[in-house]
N, C-alpha and C positions, 0 to 999 in steps of 0.2 A: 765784356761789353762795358762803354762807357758812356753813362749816362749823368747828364745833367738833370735835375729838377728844378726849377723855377715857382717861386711864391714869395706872395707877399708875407709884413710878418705877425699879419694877426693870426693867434694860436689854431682860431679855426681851419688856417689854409696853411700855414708853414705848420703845424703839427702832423698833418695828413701824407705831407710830402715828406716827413723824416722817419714817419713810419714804412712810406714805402721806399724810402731810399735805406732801412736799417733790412729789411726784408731781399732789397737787392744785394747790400754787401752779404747777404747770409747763403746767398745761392752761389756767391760767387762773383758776383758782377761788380766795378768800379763804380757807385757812386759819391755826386757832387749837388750839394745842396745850395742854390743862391737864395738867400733870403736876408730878412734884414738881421741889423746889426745886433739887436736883442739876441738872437742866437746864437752869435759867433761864441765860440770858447764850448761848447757842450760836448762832452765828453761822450764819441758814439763810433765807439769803435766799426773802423772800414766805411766810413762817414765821413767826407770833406764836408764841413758849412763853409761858406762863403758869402762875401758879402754883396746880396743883389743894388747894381747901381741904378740911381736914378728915380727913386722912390720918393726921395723925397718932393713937394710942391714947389712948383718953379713962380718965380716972379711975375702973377695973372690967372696963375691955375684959379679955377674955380672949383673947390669938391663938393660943392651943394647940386652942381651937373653933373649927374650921374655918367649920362655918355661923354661927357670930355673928360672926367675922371677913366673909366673904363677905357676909353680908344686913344684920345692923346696920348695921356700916361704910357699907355700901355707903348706907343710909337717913339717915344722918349725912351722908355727901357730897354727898347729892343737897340736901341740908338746905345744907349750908355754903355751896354753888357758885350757888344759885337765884341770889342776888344780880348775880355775874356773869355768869351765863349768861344773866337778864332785860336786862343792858345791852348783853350782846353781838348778841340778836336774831339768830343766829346760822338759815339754811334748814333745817338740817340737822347731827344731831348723831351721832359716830360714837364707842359706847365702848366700852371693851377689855372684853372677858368675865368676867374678875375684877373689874374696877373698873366695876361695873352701876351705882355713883351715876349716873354719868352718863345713862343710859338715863331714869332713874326719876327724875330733875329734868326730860331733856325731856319725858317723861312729863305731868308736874306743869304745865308751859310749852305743852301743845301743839303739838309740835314732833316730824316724826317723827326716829325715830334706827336706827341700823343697828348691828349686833355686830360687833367686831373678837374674830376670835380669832387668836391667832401662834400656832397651833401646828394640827393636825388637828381635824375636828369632835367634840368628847366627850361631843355629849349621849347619852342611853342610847338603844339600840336594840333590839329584839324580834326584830334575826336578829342580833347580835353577842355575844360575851360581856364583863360587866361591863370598860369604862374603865379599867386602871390595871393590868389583872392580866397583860398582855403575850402574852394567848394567841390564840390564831390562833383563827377562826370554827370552833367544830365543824363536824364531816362525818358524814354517815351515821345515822342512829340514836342511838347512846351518843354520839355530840360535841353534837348536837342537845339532846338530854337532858343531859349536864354544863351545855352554856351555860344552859338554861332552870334549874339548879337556883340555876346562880351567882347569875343575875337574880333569882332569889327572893330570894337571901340577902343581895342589898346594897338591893333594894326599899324597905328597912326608912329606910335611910339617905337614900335619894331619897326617901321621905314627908317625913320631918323637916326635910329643906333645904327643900321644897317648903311646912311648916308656915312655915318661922322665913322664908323672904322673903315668904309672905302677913303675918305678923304686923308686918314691916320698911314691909311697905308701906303698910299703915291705918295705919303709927304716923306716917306723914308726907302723911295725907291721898289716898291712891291706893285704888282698889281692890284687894280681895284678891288678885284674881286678874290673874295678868300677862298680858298680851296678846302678849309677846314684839315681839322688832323687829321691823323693815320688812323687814329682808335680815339677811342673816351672810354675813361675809366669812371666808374660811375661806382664813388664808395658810400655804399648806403646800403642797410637791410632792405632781401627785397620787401617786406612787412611797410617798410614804409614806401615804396614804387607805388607807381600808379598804372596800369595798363593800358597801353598808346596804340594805335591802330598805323602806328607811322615809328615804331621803334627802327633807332637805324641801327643798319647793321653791324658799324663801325661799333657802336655803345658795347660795356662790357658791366653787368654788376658782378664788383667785384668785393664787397662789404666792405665795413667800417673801414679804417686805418687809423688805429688810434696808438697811444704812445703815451706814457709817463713821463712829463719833463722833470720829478721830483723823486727820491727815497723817501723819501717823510713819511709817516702811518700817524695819522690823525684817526685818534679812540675818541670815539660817543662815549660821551657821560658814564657812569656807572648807574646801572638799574638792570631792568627787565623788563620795563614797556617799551614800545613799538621804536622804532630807529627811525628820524624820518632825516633823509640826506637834503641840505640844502645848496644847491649848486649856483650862485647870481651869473648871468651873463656876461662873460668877458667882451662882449662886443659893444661899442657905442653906441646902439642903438638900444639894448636892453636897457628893461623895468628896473631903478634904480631903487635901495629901500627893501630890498627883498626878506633880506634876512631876519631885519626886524619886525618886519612885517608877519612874518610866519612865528616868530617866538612870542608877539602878541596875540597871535591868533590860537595857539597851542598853550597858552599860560593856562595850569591847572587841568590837564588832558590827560596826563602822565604817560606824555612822549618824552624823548628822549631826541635831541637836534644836534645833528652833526652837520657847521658849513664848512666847505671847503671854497678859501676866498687868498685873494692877492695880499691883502693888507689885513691882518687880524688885528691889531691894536688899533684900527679906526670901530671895532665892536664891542658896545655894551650889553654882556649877553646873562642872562642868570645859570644859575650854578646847573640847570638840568639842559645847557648849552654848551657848545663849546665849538669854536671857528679860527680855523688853524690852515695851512700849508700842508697837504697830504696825497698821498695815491688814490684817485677816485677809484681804480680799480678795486682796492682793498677794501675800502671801507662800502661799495656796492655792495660788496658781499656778508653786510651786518644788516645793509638796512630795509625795512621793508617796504618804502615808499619813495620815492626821490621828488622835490621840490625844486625846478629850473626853468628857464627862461624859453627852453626850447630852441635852443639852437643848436645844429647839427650833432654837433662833437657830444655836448654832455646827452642828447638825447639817444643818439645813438650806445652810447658805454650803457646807459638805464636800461636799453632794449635789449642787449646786447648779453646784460646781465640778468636778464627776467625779472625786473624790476619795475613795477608801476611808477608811474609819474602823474605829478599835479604841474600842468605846463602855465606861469604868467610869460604868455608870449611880449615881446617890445616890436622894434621894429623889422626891417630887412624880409629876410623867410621865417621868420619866427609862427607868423598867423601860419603859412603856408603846412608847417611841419608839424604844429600845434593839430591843427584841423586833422591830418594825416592820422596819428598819433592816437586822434580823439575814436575817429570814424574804425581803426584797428580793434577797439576798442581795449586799448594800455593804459588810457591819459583821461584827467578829466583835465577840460580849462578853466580856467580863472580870467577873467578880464572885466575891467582896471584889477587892480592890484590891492587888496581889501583882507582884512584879518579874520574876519566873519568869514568872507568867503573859502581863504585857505582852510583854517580849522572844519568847514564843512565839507569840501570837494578831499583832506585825507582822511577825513572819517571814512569818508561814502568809498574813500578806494579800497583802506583796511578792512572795511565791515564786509565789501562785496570782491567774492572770490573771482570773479567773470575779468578781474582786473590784473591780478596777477596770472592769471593763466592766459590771459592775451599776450600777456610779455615774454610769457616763454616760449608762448607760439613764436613771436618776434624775432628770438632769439634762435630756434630751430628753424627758423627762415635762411639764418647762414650757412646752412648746406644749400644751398642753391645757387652759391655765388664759381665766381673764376675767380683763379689766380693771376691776381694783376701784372705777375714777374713772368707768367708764365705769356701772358697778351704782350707785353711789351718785347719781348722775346721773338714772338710770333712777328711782330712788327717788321721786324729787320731781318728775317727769313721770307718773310713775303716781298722785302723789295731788293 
């Protein structure tokens, strides 16, 4: 089987998609990875990367609009990539949830395709409340009644995205109306899932999909107090300041901080620091506490690893995951972003065992999952 995957190429979404396209060539299968240019050249054996077109912002884009970032773009990609995706003839096309070109070229090709999302399912629900706002399911009466008022009040919002990809889509030849994939792959612990009265049936959890883009082993300091891992947000939207932030809050604690960051020489860190380029997988497994932003990827590898976390969520699903995380009981949060507060929310995780034993629960959550190769499989035997 020959399958394309489509993502864009921030680490959260092109990461998820090279984990699962390293898991297809392992079964056997031809995958093709389009993503951006930052990943061409990675050495992954039974792996094509390729470069997804049309990523780039056109002359008027607007990316402060979400839905013309989302539907446009995404009608331009499908536009740029047809070319290659005609000569790859590819059985089967899988693409990231933000990056829908891909869906709506194999659309265009005849071709079914499948949703990758790296993070929990976000479409709306009729027993949840509104996506994003980080609040637990109502209960009883008046929670019932709040969730139904929220869902009225972003309704509005879900029309308009629902306008602007019908107009995305008759602008490149599709009908209005989206048919939706084949399947969704939904890589998340179910620990972090929410229980939907409207789960469809296409949806699959199928855990993490996470992946090492580096060798590197970044060592903590030398001692024997508490490891605490600081992870900053790779996303734009993340709490900028993190790291220092947490080494001011831990001065005189006799922790031991290990970050793992893009650029080490923009940190001025003391000697019981050190922040470096490394395998989070590795170094999860030193530390007893992990410090990040809350977004998908590093939270999931914490949960993953039976690792508590201290979450400063930023922007995007950050609250959404944060809240998740909290209510699991794995996470405490932090918000704004405050030295006082970290040094007190990893005390409170270290001191209280109720924290780390959530995480493992989290993490024994992943026998619960599918095999994603195994759905995708299923796909093209079903049509």
């Amino acid at each position: 089987m020959r399958v394309a995957l489509v993502a864009g190429p921030d680490a959260g979404h092109a990461i998820p998609a090279i984990a699962l396209a390293r898991r297809l060539a392992d079964a056997g299968h031809d995958p093709v990875v389009f993503t951006g240019d930052r990943w061409l050249g990675v050495d992954l054996p039974g792996v094509t990367v390729a470069e997804l077109k049309g990523l780039a912002p056109r002359l008027g884009d607007d990316d402060t609009d979400a839905g013309a970032k989302i539907h446009a773009r995404a009608a331009h990609i499908a536009s740029e990539m047809l070319p290659d995706l005609s000569a790859l003839l590819p059985d089967l096309v899988v693409s990231d949830v933000i990056t829908a070109g891909g869906g709506m070229a194999a659309e265009r090709l005849g071709i079914p395709w499948v949703e990758l999302s790296p993070h929990p399912l976000y479409l709306p629900s009729r027993g949840l409340p509104p996506i994003g706002s980080g609040l637990a399911p109502g209960t009883g009466v008046h929670g019932r009644l709040r969730d139904a008022l929220l869902r009225a009040m972003s309704a509005r919002s879900v029309r308009q995205g629902e306008r602007e990809r019908a107009a995305a889509r008759v602008g490149i030849g599709l009908p209005a109306e989206d048919p939706g994939p084949a399947a969704r792959l939904v890589a998340t612990l179910p620990a972090l899932e929410v229980p939907r009265p409207d789960w469809p049936a296409t949806a699959h959890v199928v855990g993490p999909l996470l992946w090492e883009p580096t060798d590197l082993v970044l060592e903590p300091p030398a001692g024997d107090g508490p490891v605490v891992m600081v992870a900053p947000s790779t996303a734009t939207t993340g709490v900028a300041g993190m790291v220092e932030t947490v080494c001011e809050g831990l001065a005189g604690a006799g922790m031991r901080v290990a970050a793992t960051v893009l650029d080490p020489a923009s940190h001025d860190l003391p000697d019981w620091a050190v922040a470096g380029r490394g395998r989070q997988d590795v170094l999860l497994r030193q530390a007893d506490v992990v410090v990040c932003g809350g977004g998908h990827g590093m939270l999931a590898k914490a949960l993953s690893a039976g690792v508590p976390a201290v979450i400063v969520p930023g922007g995007g699903d950050q609250w959404e995951l944060a809240n998740r995380a909290a209510r699991q009981g794995s996470a405490v949060i932090v918000r704004p972003l405050d030295a006082t507060a970290v040094r007190d929310a990893v005390r409170t995780v270290l001191s209280t065992p109720s924290y780390a034993a959530a995480a493992r629960a989290a993490a024994g959550s992943a026998g619960r999952v599918e095999d994603p190769v195994a759905v995708c499989e299923s796909v093209l035997h079903r049509i």
